[in-house]
Backbone bond lengths (Angstrom), bond angles and torsions (degrees), N, CA, C in turn:
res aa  C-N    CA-C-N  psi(-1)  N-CA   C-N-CA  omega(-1)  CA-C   N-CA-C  phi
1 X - - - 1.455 - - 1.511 109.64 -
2 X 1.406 112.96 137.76 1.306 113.04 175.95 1.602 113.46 -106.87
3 X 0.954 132.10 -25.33 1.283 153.31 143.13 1.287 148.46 -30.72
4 X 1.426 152.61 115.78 1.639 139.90 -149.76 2.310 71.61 -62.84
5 X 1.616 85.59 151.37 1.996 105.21 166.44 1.237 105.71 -43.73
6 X 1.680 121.41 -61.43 0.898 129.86 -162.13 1.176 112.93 -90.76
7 X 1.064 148.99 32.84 1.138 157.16 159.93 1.631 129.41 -127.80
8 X 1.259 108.41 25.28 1.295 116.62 -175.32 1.534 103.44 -153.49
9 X 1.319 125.35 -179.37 1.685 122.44 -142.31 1.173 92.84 -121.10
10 X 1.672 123.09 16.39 1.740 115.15 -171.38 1.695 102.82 -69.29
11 X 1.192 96.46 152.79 1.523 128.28 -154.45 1.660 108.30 -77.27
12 X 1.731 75.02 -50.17 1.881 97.90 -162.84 1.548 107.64 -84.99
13 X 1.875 137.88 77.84 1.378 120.73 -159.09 1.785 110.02 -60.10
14 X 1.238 113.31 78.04 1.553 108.29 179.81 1.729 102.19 -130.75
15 X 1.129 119.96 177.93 1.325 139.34 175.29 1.089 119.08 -163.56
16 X 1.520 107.23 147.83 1.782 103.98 -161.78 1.156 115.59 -87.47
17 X 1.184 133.43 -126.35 2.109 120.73 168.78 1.602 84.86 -109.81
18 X 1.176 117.05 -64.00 1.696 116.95 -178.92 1.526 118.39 -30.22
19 X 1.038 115.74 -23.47 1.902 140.25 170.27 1.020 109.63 -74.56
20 X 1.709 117.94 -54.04 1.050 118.45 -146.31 1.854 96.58 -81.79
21 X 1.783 100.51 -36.75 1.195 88.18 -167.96 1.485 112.57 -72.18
22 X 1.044 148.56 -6.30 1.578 142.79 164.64 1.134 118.52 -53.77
23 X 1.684 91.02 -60.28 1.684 95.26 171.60 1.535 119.42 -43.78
24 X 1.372 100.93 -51.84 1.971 81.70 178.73 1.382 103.39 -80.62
25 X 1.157 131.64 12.52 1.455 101.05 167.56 1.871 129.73 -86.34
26 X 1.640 88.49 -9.34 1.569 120.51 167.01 1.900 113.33 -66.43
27 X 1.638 99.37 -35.23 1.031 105.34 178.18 1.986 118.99 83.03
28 X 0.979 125.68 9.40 0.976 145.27 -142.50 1.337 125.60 -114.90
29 X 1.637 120.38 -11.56 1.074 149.67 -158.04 1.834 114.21 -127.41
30 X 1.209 120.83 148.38 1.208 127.91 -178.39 1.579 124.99 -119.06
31 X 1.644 111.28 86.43 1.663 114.62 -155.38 1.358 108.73 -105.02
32 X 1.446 101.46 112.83 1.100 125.03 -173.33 2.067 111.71 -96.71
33 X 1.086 101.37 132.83 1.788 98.45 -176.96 1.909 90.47 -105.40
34 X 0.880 81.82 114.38 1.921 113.99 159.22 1.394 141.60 -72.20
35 X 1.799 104.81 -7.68 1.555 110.09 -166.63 1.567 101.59 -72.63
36 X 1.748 110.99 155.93 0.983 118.15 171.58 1.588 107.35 -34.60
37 X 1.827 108.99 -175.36 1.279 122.39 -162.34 1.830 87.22 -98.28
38 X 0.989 117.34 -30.46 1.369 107.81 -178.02 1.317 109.58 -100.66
39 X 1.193 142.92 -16.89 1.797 135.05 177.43 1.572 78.31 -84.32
40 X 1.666 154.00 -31.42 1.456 120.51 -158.30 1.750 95.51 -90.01
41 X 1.442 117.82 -18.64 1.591 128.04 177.95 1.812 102.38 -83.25
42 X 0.774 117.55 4.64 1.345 102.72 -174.89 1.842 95.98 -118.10
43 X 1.299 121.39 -45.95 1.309 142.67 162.28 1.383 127.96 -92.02
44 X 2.403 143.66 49.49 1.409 116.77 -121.69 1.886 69.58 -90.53
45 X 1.394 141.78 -7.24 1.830 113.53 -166.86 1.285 101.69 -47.43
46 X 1.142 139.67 155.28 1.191 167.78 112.35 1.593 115.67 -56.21
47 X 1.656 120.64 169.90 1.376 134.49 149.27 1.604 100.44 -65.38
48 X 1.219 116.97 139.83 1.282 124.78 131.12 1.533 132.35 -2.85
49 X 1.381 111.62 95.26 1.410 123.49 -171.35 1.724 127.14 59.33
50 X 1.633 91.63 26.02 1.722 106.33 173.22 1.449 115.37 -81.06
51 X 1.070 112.13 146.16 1.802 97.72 162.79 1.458 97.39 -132.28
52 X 1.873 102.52 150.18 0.904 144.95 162.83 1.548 120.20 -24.01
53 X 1.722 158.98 80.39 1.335 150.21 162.16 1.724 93.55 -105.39
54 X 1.652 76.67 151.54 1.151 91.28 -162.04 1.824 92.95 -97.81
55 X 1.373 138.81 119.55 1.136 115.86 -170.74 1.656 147.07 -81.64
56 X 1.831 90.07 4.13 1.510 100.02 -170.33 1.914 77.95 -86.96
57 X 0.991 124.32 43.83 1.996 104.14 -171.19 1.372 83.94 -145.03
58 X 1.579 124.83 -1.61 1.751 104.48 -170.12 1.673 121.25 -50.48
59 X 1.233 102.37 -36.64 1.889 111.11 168.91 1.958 106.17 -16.84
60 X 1.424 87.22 -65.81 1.575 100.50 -176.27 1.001 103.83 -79.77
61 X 1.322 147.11 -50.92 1.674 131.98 -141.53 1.903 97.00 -92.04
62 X 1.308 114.45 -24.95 1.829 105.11 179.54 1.775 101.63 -69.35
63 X 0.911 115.43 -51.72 1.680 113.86 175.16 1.536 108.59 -21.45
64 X 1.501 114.19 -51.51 1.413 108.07 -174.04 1.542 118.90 -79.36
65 X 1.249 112.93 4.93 1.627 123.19 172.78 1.303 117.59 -61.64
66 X 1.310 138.44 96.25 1.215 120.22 164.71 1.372 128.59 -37.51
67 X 1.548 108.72 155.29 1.319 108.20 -177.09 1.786 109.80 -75.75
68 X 1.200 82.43 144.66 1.803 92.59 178.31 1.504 102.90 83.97
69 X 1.098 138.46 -9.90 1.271 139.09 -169.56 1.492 117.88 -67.26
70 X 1.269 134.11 66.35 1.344 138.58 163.66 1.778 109.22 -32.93
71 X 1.954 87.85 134.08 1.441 97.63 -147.22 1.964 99.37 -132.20
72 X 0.930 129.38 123.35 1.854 109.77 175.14 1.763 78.95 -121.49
73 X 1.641 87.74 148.39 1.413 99.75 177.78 1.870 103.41 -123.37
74 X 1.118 122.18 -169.95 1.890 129.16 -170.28 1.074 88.40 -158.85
75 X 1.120 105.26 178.36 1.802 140.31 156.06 1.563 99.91 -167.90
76 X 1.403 109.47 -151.97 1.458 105.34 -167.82 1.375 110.25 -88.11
77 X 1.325 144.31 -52.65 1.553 132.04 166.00 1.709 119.44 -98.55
78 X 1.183 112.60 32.44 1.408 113.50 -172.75 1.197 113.01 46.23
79 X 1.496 133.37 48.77 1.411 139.79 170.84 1.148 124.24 -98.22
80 X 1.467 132.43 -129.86 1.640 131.03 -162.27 1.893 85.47 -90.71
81 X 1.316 143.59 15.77 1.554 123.59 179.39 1.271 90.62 -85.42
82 X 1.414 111.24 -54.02 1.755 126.39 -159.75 1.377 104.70 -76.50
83 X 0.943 132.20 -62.45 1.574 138.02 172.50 1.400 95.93 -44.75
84 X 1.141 145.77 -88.32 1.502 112.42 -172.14 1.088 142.38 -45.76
85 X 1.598 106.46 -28.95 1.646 94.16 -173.69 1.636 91.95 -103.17
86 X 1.209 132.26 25.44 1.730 143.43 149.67 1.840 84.89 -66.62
87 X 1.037 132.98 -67.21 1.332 146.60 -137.63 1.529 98.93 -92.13
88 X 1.047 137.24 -68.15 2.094 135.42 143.59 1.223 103.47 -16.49
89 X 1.225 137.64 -38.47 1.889 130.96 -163.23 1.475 103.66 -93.99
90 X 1.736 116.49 -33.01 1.078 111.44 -140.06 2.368 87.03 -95.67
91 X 1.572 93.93 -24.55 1.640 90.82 171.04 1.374 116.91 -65.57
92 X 1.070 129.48 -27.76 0.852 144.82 174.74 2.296 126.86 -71.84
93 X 1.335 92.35 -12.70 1.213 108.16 168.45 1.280 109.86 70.60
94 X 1.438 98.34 59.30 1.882 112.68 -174.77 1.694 96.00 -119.31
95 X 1.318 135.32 148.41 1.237 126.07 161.58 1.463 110.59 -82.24
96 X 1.287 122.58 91.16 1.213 131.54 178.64 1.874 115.78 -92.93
97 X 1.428 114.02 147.25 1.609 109.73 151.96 1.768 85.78 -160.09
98 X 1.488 108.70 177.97 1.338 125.99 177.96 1.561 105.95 -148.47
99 X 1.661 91.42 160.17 1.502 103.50 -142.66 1.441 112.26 -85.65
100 X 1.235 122.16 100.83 1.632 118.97 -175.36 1.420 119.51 -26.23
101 X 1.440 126.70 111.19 1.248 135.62 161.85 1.433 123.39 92.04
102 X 1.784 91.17 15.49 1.563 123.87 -174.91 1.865 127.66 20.95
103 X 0.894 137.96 -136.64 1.394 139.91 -177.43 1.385 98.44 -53.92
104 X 1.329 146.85 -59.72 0.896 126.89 172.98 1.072 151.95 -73.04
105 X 1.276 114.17 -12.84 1.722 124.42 143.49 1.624 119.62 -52.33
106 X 0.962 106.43 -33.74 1.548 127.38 178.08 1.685 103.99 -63.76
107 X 1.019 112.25 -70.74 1.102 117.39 163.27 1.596 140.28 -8.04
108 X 1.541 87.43 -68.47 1.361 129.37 -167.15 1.764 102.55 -76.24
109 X 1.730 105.01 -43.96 1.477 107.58 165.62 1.550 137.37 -51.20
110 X 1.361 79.99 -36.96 1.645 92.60 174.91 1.355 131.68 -75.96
């Protein structure tokens, strides 16, 4: 993407770590880590200024999202954890995407 996320017509709501990291360097964004309750207990680091949802609880925890609050979420390979609750946030009328290849792409970037 060459483009702010939200401002362009991409299809796929994801971002890569190289994305991701700009975006927080704007500061502007709300990064939430998504891994199960036991891959975030077995592994609790996070990215940099992520917090912890637990994702079988999103029902409750998107309520507290402010409105307008642009949001990228992870889990451990950016697979079916993140992609759904990308997809739970986004019915809900959240600007959601999650981070291609999740914590461990992240990782691996750094």
């Amino acid at each position: 993407m060459s483009k702010n996320l939200w401002e362009t017509d991409h299809v796929e709501p994801s971002v890569s770590p190289e994305e991701l990291k700009k975006i927080l360097e704007k500061g502007s964004v709300l990064l939430l880590d998504v891994r199960r309750k036991a891959d975030y207990d077995a592994d609790p680091g996070t990215i940099p200024g992520a917090a912890w949802r637990n994702p079988e609880q999103v029902e409750a925890w998107s309520q507290e999202i402010p409105k307008g609050q642009r949001v990228v979420v992870y889990c451990v390979k950016g697979g079916s954890v993140s992609q759904s609750i990308t997809a739970a946030l986004a019915k809900k009328d959240i600007q959601a995407c999650y981070l291609q290849g999740g914590l461990k792409a992240w990782k691996e970037s750094s």
